[in-house]
N, C-alpha and C positions, 0 to 999 in steps of 0.2 A: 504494500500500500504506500504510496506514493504523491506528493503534492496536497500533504493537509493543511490545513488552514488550522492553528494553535494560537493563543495569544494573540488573535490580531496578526499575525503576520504567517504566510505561506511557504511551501516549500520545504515542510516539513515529510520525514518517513521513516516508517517503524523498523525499529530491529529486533525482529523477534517478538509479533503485535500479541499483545495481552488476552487474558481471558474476555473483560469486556473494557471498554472504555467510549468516554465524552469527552466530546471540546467545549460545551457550553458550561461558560462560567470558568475558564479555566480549564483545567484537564483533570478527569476523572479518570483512574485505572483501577481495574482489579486484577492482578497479578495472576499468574497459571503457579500450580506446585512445579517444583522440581524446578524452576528458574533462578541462573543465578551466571556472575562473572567475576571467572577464576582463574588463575594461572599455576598448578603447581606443587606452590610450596607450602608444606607441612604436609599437606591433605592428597598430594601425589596423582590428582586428578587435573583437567584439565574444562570447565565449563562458560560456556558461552551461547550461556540460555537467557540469559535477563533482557528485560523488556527495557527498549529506551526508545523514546519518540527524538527523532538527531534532523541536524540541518548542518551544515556546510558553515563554517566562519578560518577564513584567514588571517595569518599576523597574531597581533595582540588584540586580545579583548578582554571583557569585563562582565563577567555572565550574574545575575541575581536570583533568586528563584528564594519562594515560601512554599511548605508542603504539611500536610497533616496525615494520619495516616491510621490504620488502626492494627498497629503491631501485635502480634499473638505467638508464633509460632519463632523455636529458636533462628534466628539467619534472617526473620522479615525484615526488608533494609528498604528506602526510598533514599533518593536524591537527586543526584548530578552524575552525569559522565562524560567526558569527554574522551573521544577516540580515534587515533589516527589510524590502527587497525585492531585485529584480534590480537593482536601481542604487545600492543603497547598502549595504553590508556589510563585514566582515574575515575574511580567512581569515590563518591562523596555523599554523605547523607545521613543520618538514623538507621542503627541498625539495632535489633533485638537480639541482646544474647542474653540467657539465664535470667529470665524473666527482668529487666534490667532494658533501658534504653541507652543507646553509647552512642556520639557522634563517633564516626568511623573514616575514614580514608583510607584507600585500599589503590595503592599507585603501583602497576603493572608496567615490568619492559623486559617483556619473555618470563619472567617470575612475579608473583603477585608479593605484594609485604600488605602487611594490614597496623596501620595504628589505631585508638579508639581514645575517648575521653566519657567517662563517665559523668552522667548524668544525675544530680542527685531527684531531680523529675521534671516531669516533660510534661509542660505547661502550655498547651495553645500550639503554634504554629512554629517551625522550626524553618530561618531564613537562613542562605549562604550567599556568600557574595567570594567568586573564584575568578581570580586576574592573572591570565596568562603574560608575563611581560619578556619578549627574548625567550630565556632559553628555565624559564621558571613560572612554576602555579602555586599562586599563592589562595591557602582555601581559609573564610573567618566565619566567624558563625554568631547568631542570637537565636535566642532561645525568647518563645510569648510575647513577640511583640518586639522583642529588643532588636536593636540594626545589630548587621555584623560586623562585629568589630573585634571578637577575642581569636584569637591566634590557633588555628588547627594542623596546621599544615602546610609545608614548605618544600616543594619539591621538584626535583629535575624532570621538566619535560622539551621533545624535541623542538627545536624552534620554527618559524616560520611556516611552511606549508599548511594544507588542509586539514581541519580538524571537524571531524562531528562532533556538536554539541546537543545535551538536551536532558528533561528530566528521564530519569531510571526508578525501577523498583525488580524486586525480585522475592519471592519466599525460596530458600535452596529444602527447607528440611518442612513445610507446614504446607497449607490447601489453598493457597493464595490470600490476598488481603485487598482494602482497598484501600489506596492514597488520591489523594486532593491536592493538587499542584495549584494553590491561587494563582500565581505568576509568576511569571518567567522570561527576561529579557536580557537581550546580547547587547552592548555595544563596545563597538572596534575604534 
């Protein structure tokens, strides 16, 4: 599926399209089981199942996005991704581990690493604000309202060229879920 209209703005398309999903009001998804994006390490598998709605952005940009979601099952994750292919990308976002909500980034180049920031709770709407500048992604975050502004993540990604952007979610280990992407905007 190909040239959807999201946000106000077109030329969006699915990677791996969801169980169900809405553009009205935003973007509505509910996730499929057994979705998720992985490279590797620790877990010695390799998955490239998660659902991300992407659009095309070159250079430097400045992506935003607020999302809500209803986390249940271990691994339910929503966010951000950005991808220049299957072996090299970031996703960013809320992820459910051990009944617990963790900001997570999970930056991938042929290996996946994961860091997380625990949550003491998850209040409202969870906003990021991810700035590709050269040869660096810098990811911040608020939590209920707050701008992002606290420091999540710092990391080497390749410069210049094409990069798909857009929100993500995924259940790898539960029956799907549903997230609410309010919005979500690029600017270069």
């Amino acid at each position: 599926m190909s040239d959807i209209t999201a946000f106000g703005v077109s030329g969006w398309s699915w990677l791996n399209p969801p169980a169900e999903w809405s553009t009205v009001d935003g973007l509505t998804v509910t996730s499929k089981d057994d979705s998720d994006f992985w490279r590797t390490t620790h877990y010695d598998f390799v998955r490239d199942t998660g659902h991300a709605l992407l659009r095309p952005v070159r250079g430097d940009f400045v992506l935003r996005l607020s999302f809500t979601g209803s986390y249940t099952e271990q691994y339910d994750q929503a966010g951000a991704l950005l991808r220049i292919d299957e072996r090299n990308w970031i996703k960013t976002g809320i992820e459910f581990v051990d009944g617990e909500h963790f900001l997570s980034a999970v930056v991938t180049r042929d290996f996946s690493d994961w860091s997380v920031v625990a949550l003491p709770e998850l209040t409202g709407p969870v906003s990021l604000v991810v700035d590709r500048t050269g040869d660096a992604v810098t990811v911040r975050y608020g939590i209920g309202g707050d701008e992002p502004g606290t420091l999540l993540r710092l990391a080497y990604f390749p410069p210049g060229g094409e990069v798909l952007v857009g929100p993500m979610c995924a259940s790898p280990q539960g029956k799907g879920f549903p997230t609410r992407f309010h919005d979500f905007e690029v600017r270069t």
